[in-house]
VOZALO-573322 format. One record per residue (C-alpha): z, y, x; residue number from 1; residue in three letters. Coordinates in steps of 0.02 Angstrom, whole numbers. Example, Ala and Ser with C-alpha at 12.3 -4.5 7.8 and 13.67 -1.06 7.14 Angstrom:
BEGIN
R 390 -225 615 1 ALA
R 357 -53 684 2 SER
This chain:
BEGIN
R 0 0 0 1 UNK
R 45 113 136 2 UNK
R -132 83 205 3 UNK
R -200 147 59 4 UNK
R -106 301 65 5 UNK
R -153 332 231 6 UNK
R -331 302 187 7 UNK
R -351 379 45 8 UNK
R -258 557 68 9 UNK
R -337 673 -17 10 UNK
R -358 543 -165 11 UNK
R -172 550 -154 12 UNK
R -135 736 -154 13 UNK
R -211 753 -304 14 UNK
R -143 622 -407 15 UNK
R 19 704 -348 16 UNK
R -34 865 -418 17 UNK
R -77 815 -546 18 UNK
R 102 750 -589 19 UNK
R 197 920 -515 20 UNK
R 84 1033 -598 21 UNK
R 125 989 -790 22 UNK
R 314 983 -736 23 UNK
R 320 1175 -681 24 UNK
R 201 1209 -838 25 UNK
R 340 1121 -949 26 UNK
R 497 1186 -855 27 UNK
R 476 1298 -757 28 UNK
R 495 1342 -561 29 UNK
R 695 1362 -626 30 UNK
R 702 1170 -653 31 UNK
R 659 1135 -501 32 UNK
R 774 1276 -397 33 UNK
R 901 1172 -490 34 UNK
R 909 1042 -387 35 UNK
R 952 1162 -226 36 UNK
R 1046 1311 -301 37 UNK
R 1207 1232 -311 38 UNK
R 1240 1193 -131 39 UNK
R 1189 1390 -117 40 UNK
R 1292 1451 -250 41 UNK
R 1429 1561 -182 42 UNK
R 1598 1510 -241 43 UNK
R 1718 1645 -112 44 UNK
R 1672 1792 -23 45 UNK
R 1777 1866 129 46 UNK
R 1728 2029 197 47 UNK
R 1580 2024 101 48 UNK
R 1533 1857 166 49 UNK
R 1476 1730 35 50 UNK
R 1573 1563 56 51 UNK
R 1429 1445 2 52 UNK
R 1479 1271 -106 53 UNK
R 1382 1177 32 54 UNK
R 1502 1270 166 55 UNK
R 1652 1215 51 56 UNK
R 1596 1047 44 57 UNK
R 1571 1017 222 58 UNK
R 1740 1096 268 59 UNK
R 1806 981 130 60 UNK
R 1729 849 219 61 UNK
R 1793 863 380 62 UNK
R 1961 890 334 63 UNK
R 1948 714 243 64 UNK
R 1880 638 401 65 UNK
R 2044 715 488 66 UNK
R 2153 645 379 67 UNK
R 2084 479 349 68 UNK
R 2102 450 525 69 UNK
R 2306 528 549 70 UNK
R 2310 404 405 71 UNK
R 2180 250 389 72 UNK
R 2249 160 220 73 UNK
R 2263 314 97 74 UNK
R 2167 301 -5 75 UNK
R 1983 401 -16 76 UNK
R 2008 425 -202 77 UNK
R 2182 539 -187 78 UNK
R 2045 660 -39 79 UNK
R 1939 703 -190 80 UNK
R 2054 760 -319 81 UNK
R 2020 944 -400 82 UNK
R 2195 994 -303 83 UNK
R 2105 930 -143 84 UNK
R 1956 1019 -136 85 UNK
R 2046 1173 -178 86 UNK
R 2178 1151 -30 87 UNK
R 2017 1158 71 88 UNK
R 1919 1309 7 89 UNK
R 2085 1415 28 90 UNK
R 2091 1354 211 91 UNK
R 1910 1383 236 92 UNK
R 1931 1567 124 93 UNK
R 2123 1595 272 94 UNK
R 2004 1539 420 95 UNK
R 1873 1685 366 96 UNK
R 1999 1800 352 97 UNK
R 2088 1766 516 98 UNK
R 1937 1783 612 99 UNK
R 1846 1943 526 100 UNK
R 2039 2013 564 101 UNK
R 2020 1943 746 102 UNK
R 1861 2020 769 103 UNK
R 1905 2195 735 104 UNK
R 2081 2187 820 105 UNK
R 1958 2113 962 106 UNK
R 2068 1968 993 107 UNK
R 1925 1863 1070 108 UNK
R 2003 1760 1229 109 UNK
R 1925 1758 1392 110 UNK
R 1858 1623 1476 111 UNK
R 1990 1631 1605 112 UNK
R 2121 1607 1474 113 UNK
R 2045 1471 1377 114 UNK
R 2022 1375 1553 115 UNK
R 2216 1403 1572 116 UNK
R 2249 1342 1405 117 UNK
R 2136 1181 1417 118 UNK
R 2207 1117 1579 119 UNK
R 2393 1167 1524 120 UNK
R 2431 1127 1349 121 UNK
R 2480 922 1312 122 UNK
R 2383 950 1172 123 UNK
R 2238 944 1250 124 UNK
R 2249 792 1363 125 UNK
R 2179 682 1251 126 UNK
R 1997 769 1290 127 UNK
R 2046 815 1483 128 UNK
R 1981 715 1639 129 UNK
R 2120 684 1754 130 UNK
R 2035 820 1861 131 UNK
R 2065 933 1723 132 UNK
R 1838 934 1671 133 UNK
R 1819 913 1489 134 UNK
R 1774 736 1423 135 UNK
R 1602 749 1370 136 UNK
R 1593 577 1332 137 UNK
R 1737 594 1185 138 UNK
R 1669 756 1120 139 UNK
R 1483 697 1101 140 UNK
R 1570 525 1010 141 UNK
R 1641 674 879 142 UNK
R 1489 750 885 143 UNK
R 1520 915 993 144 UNK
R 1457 988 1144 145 UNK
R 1566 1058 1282 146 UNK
R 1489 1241 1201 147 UNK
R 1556 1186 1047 148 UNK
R 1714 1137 1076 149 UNK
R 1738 1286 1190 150 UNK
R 1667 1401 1046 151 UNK
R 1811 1322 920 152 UNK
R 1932 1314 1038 153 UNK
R 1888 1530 1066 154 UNK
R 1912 1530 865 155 UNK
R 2066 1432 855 156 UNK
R 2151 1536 976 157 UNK
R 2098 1705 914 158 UNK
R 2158 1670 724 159 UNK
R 2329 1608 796 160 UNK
R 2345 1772 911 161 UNK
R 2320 1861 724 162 UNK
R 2476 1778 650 163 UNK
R 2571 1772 797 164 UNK
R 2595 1941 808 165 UNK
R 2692 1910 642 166 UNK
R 2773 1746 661 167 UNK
R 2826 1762 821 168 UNK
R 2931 1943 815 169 UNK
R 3020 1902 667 170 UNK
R 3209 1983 679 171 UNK
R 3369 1893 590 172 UNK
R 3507 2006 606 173 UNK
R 3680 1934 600 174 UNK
R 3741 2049 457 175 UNK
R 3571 1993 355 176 UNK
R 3579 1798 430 177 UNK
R 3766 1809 345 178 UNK
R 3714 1886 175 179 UNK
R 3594 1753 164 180 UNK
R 3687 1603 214 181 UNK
R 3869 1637 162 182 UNK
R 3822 1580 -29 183 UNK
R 3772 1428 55 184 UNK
R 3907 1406 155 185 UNK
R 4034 1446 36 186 UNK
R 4177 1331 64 187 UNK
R 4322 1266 -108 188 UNK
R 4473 1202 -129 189 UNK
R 4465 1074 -269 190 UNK
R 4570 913 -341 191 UNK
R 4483 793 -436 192 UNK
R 4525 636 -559 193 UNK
R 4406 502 -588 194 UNK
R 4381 363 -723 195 UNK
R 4307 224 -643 196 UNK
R 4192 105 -754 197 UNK
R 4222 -32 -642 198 UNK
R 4428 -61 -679 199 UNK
R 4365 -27 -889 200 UNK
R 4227 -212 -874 201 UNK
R 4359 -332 -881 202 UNK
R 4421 -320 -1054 203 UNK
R 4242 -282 -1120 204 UNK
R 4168 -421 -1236 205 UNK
R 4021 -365 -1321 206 UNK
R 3953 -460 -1487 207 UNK
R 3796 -551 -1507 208 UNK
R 3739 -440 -1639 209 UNK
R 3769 -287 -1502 210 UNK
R 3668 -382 -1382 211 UNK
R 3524 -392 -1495 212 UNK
R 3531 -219 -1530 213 UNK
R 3517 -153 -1365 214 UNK
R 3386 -276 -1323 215 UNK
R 3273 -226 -1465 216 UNK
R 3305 -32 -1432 217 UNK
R 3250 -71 -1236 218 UNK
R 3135 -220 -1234 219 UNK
R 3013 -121 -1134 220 UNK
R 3132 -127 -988 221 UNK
R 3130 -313 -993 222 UNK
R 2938 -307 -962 223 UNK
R 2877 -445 -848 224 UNK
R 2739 -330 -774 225 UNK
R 2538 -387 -757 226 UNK
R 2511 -466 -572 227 UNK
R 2387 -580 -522 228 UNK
R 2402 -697 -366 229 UNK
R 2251 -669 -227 230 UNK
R 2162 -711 -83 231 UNK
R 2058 -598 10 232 UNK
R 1974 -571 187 233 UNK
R 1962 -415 293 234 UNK
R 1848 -354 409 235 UNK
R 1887 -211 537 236 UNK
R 1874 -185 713 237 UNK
R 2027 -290 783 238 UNK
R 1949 -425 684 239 UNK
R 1797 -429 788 240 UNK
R 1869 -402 936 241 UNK
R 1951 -552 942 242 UNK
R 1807 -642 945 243 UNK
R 1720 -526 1076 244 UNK
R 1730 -604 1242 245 UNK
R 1705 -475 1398 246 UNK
R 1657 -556 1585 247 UNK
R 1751 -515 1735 248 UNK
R 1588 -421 1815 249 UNK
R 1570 -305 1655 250 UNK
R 1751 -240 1659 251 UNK
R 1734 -182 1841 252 UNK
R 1563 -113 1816 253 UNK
R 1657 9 1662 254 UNK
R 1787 10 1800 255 UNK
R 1670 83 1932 256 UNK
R 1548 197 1802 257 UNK
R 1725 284 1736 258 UNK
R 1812 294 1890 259 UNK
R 1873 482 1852 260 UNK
R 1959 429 1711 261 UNK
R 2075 319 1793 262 UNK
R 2103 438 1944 263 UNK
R 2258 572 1961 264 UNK
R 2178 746 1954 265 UNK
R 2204 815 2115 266 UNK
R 2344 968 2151 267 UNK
R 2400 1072 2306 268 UNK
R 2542 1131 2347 269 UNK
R 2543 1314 2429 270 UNK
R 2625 1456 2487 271 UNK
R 2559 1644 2505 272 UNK
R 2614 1810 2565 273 UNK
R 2543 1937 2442 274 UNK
R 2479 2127 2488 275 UNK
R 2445 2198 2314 276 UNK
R 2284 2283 2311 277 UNK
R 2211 2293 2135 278 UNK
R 2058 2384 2063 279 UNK
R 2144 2537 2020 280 UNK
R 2162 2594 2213 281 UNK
R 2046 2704 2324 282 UNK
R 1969 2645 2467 283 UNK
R 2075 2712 2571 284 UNK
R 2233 2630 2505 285 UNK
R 2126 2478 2472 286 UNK
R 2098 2454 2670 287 UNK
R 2263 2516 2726 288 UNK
R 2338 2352 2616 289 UNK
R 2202 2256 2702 290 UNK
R 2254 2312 2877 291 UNK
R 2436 2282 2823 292 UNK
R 2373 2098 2782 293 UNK
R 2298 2062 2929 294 UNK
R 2432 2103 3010 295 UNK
R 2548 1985 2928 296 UNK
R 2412 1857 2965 297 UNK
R 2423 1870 3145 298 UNK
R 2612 1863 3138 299 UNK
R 2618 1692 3059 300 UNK
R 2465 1635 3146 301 UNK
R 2569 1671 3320 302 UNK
R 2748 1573 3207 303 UNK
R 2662 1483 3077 304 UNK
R 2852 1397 3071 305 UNK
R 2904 1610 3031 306 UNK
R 2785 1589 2861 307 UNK
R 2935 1562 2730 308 UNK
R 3023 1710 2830 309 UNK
R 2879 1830 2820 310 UNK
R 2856 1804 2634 311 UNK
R 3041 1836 2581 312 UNK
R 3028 1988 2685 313 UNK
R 2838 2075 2633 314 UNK
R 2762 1972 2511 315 UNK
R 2725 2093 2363 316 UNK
R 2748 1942 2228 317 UNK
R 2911 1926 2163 318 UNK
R 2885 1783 2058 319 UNK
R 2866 1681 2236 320 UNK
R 2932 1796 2379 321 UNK
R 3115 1745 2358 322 UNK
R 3049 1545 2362 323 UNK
R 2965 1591 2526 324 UNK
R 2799 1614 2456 325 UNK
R 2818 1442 2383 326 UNK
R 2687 1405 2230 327 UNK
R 2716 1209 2210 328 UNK
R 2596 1111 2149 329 UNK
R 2438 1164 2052 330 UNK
R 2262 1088 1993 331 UNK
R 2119 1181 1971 332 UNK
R 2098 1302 1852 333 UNK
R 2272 1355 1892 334 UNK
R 2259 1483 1990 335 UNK
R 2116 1616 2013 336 UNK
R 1944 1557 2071 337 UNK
R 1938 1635 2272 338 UNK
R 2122 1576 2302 339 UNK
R 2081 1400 2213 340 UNK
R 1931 1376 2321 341 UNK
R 2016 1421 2467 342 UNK
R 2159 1316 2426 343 UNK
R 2051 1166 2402 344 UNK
R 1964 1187 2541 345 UNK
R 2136 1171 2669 346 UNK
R 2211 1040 2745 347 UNK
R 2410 1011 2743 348 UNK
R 2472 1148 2867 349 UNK
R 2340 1247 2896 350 UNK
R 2338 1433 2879 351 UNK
R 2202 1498 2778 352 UNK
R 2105 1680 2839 353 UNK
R 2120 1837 2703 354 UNK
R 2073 1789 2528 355 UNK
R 2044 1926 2417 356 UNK
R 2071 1904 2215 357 UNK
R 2075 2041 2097 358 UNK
R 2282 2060 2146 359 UNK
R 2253 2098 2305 360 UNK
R 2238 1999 2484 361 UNK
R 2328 1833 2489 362 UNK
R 2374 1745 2657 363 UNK
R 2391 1567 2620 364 UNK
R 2467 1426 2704 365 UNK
R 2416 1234 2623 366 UNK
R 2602 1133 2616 367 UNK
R 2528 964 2542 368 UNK
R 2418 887 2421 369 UNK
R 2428 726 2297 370 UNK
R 2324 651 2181 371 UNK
R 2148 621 2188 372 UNK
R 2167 415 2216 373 UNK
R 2081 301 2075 374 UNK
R 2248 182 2013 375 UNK
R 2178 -7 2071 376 UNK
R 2067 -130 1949 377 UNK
R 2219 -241 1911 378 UNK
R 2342 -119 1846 379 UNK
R 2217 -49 1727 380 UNK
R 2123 -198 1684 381 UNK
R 2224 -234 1514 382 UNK
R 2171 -33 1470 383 UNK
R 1990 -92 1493 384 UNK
R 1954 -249 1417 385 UNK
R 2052 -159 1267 386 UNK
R 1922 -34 1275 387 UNK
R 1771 -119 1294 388 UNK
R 1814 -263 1160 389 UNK
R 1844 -111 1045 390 UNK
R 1681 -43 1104 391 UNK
R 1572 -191 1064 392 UNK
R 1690 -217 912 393 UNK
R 1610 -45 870 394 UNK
R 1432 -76 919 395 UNK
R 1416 -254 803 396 UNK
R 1511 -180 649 397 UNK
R 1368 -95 574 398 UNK
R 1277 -279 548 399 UNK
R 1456 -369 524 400 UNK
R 1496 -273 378 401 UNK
R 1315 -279 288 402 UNK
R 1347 -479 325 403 UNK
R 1502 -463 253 404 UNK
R 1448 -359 107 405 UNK
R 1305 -477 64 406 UNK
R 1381 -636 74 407 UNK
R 1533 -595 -30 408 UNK
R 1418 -537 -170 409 UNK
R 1274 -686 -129 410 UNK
R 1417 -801 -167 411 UNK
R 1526 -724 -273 412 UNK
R 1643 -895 -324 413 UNK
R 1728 -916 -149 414 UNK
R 1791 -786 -3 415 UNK
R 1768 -958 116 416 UNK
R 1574 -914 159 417 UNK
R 1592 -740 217 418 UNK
R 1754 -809 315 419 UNK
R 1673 -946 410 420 UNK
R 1528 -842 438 421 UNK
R 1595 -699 529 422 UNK
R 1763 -811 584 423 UNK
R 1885 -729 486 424 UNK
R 2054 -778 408 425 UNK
R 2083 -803 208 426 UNK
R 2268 -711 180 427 UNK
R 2350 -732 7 428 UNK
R 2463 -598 -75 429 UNK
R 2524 -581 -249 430 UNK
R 2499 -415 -325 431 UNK
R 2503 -282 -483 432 UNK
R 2386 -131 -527 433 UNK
R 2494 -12 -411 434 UNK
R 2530 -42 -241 435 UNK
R 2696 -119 -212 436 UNK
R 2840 22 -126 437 UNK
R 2809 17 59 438 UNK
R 2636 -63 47 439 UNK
R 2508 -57 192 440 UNK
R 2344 -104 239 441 UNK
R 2224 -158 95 442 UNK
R 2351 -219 -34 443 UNK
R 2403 -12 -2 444 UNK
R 2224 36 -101 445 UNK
R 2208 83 -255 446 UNK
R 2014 36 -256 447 UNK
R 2035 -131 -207 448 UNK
R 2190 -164 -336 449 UNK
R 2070 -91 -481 450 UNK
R 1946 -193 -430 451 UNK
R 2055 -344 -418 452 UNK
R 2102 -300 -613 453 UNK
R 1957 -286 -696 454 UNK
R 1872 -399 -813 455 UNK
R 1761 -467 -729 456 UNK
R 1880 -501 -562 457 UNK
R 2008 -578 -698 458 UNK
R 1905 -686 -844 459 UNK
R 1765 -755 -704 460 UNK
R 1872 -771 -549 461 UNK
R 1716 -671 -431 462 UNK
R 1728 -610 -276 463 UNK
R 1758 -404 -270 464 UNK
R 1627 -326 -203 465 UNK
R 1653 -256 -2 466 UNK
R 1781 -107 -32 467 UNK
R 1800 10 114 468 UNK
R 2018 18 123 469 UNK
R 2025 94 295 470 UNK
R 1918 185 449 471 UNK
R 1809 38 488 472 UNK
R 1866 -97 372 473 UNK
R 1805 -179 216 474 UNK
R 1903 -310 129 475 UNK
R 1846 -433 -8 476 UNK
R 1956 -506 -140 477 UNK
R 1966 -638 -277 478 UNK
R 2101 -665 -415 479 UNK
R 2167 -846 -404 480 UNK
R 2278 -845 -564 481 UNK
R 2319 -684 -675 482 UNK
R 2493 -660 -768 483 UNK
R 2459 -543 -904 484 UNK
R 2613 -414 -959 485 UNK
R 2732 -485 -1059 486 UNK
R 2906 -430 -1166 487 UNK
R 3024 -593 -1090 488 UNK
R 3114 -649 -1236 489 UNK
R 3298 -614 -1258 490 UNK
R 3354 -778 -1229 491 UNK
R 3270 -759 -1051 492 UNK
R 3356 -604 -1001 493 UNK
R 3520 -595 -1114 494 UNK
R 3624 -612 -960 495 UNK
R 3558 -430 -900 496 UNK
R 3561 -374 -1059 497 UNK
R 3754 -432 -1069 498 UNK
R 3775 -349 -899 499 UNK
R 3682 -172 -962 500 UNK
R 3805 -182 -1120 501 UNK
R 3954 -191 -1037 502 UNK
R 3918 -59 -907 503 UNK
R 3886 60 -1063 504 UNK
R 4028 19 -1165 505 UNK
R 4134 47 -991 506 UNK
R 4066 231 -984 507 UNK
R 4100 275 -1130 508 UNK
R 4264 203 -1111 509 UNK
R 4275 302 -946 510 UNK
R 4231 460 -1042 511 UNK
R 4338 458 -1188 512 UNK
R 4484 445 -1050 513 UNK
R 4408 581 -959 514 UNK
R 4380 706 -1104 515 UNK
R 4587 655 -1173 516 UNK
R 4636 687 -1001 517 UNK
R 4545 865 -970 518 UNK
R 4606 921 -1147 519 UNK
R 4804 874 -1091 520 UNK
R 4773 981 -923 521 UNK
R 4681 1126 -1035 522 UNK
R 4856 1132 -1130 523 UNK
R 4957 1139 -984 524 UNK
R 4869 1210 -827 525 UNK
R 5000 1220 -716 526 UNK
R 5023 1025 -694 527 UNK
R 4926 940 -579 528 UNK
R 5005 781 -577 529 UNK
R 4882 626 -544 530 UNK
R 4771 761 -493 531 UNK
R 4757 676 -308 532 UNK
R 4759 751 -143 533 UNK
R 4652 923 -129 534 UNK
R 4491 928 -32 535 UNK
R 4379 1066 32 536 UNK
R 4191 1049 -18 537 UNK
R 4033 1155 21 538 UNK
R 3835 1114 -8 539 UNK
R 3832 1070 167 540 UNK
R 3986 982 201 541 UNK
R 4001 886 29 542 UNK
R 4130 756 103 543 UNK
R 4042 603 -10 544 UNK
R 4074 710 -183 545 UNK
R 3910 675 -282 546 UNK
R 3786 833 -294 547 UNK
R 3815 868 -483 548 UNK
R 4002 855 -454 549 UNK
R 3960 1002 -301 550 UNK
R 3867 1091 -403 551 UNK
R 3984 1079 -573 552 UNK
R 4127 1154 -423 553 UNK
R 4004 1300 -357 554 UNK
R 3970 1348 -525 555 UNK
R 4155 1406 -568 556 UNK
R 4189 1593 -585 557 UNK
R 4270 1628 -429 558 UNK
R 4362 1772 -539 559 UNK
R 4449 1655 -627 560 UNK
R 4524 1526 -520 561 UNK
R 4601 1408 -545 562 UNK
R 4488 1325 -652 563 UNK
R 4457 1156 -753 564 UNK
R 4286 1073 -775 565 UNK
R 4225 876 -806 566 UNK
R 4068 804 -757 567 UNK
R 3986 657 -841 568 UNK
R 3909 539 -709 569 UNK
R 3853 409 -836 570 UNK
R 3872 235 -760 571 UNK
R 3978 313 -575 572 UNK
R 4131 361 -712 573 UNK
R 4206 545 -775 574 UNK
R 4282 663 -659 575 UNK
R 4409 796 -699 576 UNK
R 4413 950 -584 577 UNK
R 4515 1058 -551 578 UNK
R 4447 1202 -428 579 UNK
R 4603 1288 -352 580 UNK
R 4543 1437 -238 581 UNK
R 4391 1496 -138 582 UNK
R 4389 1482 47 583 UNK
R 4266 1561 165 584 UNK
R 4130 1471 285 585 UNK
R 4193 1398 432 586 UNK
R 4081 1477 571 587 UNK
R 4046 1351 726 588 UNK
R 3940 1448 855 589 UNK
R 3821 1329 866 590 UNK
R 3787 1327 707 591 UNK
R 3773 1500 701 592 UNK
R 3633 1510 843 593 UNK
R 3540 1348 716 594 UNK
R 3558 1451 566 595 UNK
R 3484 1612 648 596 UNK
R 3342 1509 696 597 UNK
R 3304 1444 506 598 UNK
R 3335 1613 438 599 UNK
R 3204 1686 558 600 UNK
R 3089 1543 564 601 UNK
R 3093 1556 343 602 UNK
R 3072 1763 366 603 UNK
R 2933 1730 476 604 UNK
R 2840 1625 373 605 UNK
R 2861 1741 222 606 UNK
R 2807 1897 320 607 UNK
R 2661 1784 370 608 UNK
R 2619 1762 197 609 UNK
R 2649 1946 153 610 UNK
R 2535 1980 292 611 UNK
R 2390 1853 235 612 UNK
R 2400 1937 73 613 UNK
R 2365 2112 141 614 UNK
R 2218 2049 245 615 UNK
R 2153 1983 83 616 UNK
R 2164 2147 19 617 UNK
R 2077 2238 145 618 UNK
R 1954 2119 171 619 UNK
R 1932 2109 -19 620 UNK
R 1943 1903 -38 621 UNK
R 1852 1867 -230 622 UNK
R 1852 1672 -293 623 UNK
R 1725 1640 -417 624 UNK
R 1843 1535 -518 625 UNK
R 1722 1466 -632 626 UNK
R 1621 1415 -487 627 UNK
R 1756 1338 -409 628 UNK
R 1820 1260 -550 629 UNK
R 1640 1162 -560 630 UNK
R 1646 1105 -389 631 UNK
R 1808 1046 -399 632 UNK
R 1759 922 -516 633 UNK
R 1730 713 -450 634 UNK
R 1531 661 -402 635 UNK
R 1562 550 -556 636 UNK
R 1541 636 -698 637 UNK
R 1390 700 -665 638 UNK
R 1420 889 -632 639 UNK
R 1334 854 -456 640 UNK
């Protein structure tokens, strides 16, 4: 057919036409813009900047791909929800705003600083050669360029210097840390009585005819709940790699092709007298320092043991003169480009001519070096058979899991085909239409356990199809037997229901005691006897005393102490309080420097978002909320 085509092109234009034509005639050049205007339509603007819904749903995107692999097993379903999408359009609508404020506070980094940052901050090592070069390797496997990465990395940093400004000058006075926390802290004196179900059980008997009752008011709590028992199979990467076998010669050729990433980076240790001589100076001045340098160069060239001495004594940088001129050790990209070079260039001892940076002419004397040496084969040879199984495991899933996917569904009665053919292991569970508390892996989806109940998986016993429940892994399922819901008859669960009778009859015993005992106290206040020993409770130091007994105490006038209250805690008993006086905080200093730091980290973050809300303002942020409101709704129903 394609032949044809081929052959016959013009033949096949116009048949084509002849199609498209009568389509515009009947609706119009409109229909067809249709299909292209809503990844164009603009659903935000910043700064007069249309956010487009194909920008929104790429940002959307990636931050689904970041969290789906901080977290392989949640499930894709609870990344697409309205609420989702809309947590990423604001971030994409803050990140526009943080730069278009970054650009005109011209908060751009240089390329010095973002060299600093890359070959200092932990967070980076991940992506950092041991010699401190970016990975190019990892960044093209996320599909970034060294430019890239730099470019984001430029962005990144410019938006935080934009809220740092805010977060990161926040004051907490003590007189406004106190006003704020003493509530919290507030500290009472209190005696309390409680009526204990527990000691009430023993003479409870309840009737037949009271056990029926409760049971028929509360048979859906004796529910034996749908669950079917399963088998299933899963494919993912450790899967294959257990069948991936790796020879000897192929882990020391990786071994050999990435020896940088196995070797130290290299660092120097050095020390330097310093004769300041920046831009701002005239000639003149500029070659009198240089004269004074040279100088101190021959001095320690004549008593290189003297060079410590001579930097206490005239080196112009105080951060090293009192260490002797001593820098310790640095990598590259540490220090400034001339004195790295010449640095690098040194051997232990040796006493490097004037070097000239933009602070001025450096005399520098090379202490030691380490680093630089590739660890041996054997101690990294675990690392690397790790890798490269996970690398071919990568390589053959592609075809694994269209095998896998076509011969659960080619033979759709038993999970034993697609096991034997790609050599993985049947595993049996027993599960219900929500994952069970604590649940991980593929029993954790929600995709696969409504899968697993519907009609077809249930009345014909057929495989699932392939479901995707992680970052590279598919898992098929079949239901072996299926329990249906049921109420349990009484005569099944009349011992519980026995047990729930008593334990209500014994609160309400509890409270009838509790309500007689707070009315005898109400007619005599002054007596406290059977009261029981006083304690001191606070929100933060609640000494065991249940939260809505806390609360029930913190709530009393503090005008009109002493004071009685009761609190009904159901099934734990009745209490009866007595709240005698009101005491203030206890102040620990260490807890006074923590509290400072939560009172100014929580001011911080509400300036922030004070802040964020002016930008918006100046930069006049607008949502379209009726276009958002239509791409916020699933691929499914058809709105896309």
């Amino acid at each position: 057919m394609f032949d044809f085509v081929r052959a016959h092109t013009r033949l096949t234009l116009g048949f084509l036409l002849l199609l498209i034509i009568p389509s515009f005639v009947f609706f119009g050049v409109d229909g067809y813009s249709r299909f292209t205007e809503g990844g164009n339509a603009t659903v935000a603007t910043v700064d007069g900047q249309s956010i487009t819904r194909a920008e929104w749903d790429q940002a959307h995107q990636r931050n689904v791909e970041r969290l789906r692999e901080r977290t392989p097993d949640i499930d894709a379903r609870q990344l697409d929800t309205p609420q989702a999408r809309r947590e990423s359009l604001d971030l994409l609508i803050r990140q526009r705003l943080l730069l278009a404020a970054a650009r005109d506070q011209h908060l751009a980094p240089t390329d010095q600083r973002l060299q600093r940052l890359f070959v200092s901050d932990p967070q980076f090592a991940g992506v950092r050669n041991p010699d401190g070069s970016v990975n190019r390797e990892l960044l093209n496997a996320q599909g970034m360029s060294s430019e890239m990465f730099a470019a984001q990395l430029r962005q990144d940093l410019a938006m935080q210097q934009v809220m740092g400004g805010i977060t990161e000058t926040s004051l907490a006075p003590a007189a406004s840390v106190a006003a704020a926390v003493d509530p919290l802290l507030q500290r009472r004196e209190i005696q309390f009585q409680r009526f204990d179900p527990m000691a009430l059980r023993a003479g409870i008997n309840p009737s037949d005819a009271e056990l029926e009752a409760y049971y028929k008011a509360n048979e859906a709590s004796f529910t034996s709940p749908e669950q079917a028992s399963i088998e299933y199979v899963v494919l993912d990467l450790d899967a294959l790699s257990a069948g991936v076998a790796v020879p000897e010669e192929d882990l020391r050729r990786y071994y050999e092709e990435n020896r940088s990433r196995y070797t130290q980076a290299e660092e120097r240790r050095a020390s330097h007298v310093l004769v300041k001589a920046d831009a701002s100076m005239d000639a003149q001045a500029k070659a009198k320092a240089k004269a004074r340098a040279e100088e101190l160069l021959a001095e320690v060239r004549k008593a290189p043991a003297s060079f410590a001495e001579v930097a206490r004594k005239s080196s112009d940088d105080p951060g090293s003169a009192a260490q002797g001129g001593d820098l310790d050790f640095f990598g590259r990209g540490s220090m400034v480009k001339p004195f790295e070079d010449a640095a690098f260039s040194m051997k232990p001892g040796e006493i490097s001519n004037l070097v000239e940076t933009d602070f001025g002419f450096h005399i520098i004397k090379l202490e030691a070096t380490r680093g630089g040496e590739a660890k041996p084969f054997d101690t990294v040879r675990a690392e690397i058979e790790a890798e490269v199984r996970k690398s071919l495991a990568q390589r053959r899933y592609a075809e694994a899991a269209e095998q896998f996917t076509n011969t659960a569904y080619e033979q759709p009665d038993s999970l034993q085909p697609v096991a034997d053919r790609l050599k993985l292991s049947k595993q049996t569970a027993t599960v219900q239409r929500t994952a069970a508390p604590g649940a991980t892996g593929p029993l954790a989806s929600a995709k696969l356990l409504e899968a697993l109940f519907s009609s077809d998986a249930i009345q014909n016993k057929r495989n699932t199809d392939a479901i995707e429940t992680g970052s590279s892994q598919l898992t098929a399922a079949r239901v072996v037997t299926h329990s249906p819901a049921r109420v349990l008859p009484l005569a099944e669960v009349k011992d519980a229901v026995r047990l729930r009778v008593i334990d209500q009859q014994a609160a309400a015993l509890a409270r009838q005691q509790g309500q007689a005992r707070l009315a005898e106290l109400q007619k005599a206040p002054a007596s406290a006897e059977g009261m029981g020993a006083t304690a001191i409770v606070s929100r933060d130091q609640a000494q065991g005393v249940p939260k809505a007994l806390v609360d029930a105490v913190l709530s009393a006038d503090p005008e009109k102490l002493p004071a009685l209250t009761s609190v009904d805690l159901g099934l734990q008993g009745y209490v009866v309080l007595r709240v005698n006086k009101l005491l203030p905080r206890e102040k620990l200093p260490q807890e006074e420097a923590e509290w400072q730091t939560q009172y100014a980290r929580i001011w911080a973050a509400a300036e922030a978002r004070a802040y964020e809300q002016a930008l918006k303002r100046r930069y006049k942020v607008e949502v379209d909320e009726a276009a958002v409101a239509a791409g916020s709704r699933p691929a499914t129903d058809g709105s896309q």
